[in-house]
N, C-alpha and C positions, 0 to 999 in steps of 0.2 A: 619489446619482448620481456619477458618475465621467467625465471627459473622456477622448476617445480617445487624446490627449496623453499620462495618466498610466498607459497600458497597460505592466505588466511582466510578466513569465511567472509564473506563479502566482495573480496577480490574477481573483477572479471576479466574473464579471459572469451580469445575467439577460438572454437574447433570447427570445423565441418560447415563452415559457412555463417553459424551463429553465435550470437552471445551467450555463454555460459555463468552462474556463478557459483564456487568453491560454496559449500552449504558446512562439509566438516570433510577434515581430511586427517591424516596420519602417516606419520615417516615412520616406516620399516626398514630392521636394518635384520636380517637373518643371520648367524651362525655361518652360514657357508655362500656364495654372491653376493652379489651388489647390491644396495638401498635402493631402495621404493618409496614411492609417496603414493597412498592410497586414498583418493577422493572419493567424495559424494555431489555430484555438482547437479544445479538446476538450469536449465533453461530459463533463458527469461523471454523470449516470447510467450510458448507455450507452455512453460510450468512443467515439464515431465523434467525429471530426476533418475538420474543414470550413477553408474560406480564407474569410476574408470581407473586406471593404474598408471603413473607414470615414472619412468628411471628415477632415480634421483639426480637435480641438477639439469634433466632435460627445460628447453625454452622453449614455452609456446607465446603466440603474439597475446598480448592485454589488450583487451580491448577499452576503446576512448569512447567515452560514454560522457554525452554534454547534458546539463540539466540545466535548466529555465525554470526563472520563477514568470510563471503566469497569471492573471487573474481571470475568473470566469465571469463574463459579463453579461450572455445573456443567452437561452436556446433558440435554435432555429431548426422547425422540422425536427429528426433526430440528431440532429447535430449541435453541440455543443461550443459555444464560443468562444473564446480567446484572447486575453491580449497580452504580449511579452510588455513585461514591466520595464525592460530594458529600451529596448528598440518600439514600443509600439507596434511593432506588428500585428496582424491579426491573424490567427490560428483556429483551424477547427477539428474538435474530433467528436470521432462517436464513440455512444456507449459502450461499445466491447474493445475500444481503445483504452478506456479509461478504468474498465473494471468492475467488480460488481460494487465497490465503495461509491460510487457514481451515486447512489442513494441516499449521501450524506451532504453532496455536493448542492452549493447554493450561492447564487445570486454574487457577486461581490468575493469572494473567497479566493484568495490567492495559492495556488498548487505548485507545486515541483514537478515539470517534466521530464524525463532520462528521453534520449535521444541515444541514437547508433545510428550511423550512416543515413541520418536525417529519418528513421523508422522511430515511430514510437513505441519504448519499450515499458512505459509505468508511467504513472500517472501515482505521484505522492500528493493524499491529502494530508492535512492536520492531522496529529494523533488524537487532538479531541475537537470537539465545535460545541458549539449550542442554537440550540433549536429548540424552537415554541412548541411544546404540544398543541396539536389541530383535533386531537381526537382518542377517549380514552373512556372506559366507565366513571361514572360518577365515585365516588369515596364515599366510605358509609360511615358513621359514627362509631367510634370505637378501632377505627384501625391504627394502627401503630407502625413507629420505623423498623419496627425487628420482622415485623408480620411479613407476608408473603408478594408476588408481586402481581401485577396483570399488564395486560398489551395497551401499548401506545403509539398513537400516528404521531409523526413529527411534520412540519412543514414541508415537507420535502418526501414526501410521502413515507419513509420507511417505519416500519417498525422495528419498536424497541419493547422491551422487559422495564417496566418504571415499577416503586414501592405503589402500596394501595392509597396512599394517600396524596400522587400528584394529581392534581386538575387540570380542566383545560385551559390553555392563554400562559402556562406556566412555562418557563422559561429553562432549558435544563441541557445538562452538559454531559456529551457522549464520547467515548471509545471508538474512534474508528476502523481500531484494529480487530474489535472484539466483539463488539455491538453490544456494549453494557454500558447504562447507565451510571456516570459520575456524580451526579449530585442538583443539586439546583442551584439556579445561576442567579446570583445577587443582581440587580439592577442599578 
């Protein structure tokens, strides 16, 4: 159990059957009753975001949230393979398990899974990777690093925003939060 007192952004909690999490909150103290703790919490199955109010000092249960580091080893069909780096296991999910980052996901890459009650609740990749451009306009004489940008396929199929002057085979380091372009990857 956790007091409404110890609410910090991040912190999850269970209501109504799921897992929630504190997104931003504030203890109110009025002039005349009792204190309040006024949250913003998110779901974390399905991402909807609610306000809710609670006394101050009331306990709701925390929820226990297990995460595994896993590596992804190879697809099959749409499913996605697994192995716990811990236990060997083998694990599978699919893409709406894993998110729309799933795009960035490749071969050998070791992720973070969150777990509730054995449910998968996120799938953490890398905050960044690198990936070979597969596919991009050519570069034209005269372009510069200040200049503008155009579209690039990465191995792994997504597109990216890259400057006008990466090529293909080029090797280059992404944002998985953001989907922008970090730089190019020394070899």
């Amino acid at each position: 159990m956790i007091s409404s007192n110890d609410f910090r952004p991040g912190v999850s909690i269970e209501l109504d059957g799921s897992v929630w999490r504190v997104v931003e909150f504030l203890h109110v103290k009025p002039g005349k009753g009792s204190a309040f703790v006024r949250t913003k919490l998110k779901n974390a199955q399905n991402g909807n975001v609610v306000e809710r109010t609670f006394r101050a000092g009331e306990t709701v249960p925390q929820a226990t949230l297990e995460k595994s580091t896993m590596q992804h080893t190879y697809k099959e069909g749409d499913e996605f393979v697994f192995m716990d780096m811990e236990t060997y296991d083998e694990g599978r999910l699919s893409a709406a398990q894993i998110g729309d980052r799933v795009k960035y996901l490749k071969e050998g890459m070791e992720v973070n899974v969150v777990r509730w009650n054995e449910q998968v609740l996120e799938v953490q990749l890398p905050n960044s990777v690198v990936l070979e451009v597969t596919q991009t306009d050519p570069g034209v004489k005269g372009d510069t690093a200040t200049g503008g940008t155009k579209p690039a396929i990465v191995e792994t199929g997504a597109q990216v925003m890259v400057p006008l002057f990466i090529t293909i085979g080029e090797k280059i380091k992404i944002d998985t939060r953001n989907d922008t372009y970090l730089g190019r990857e020394k070899e």
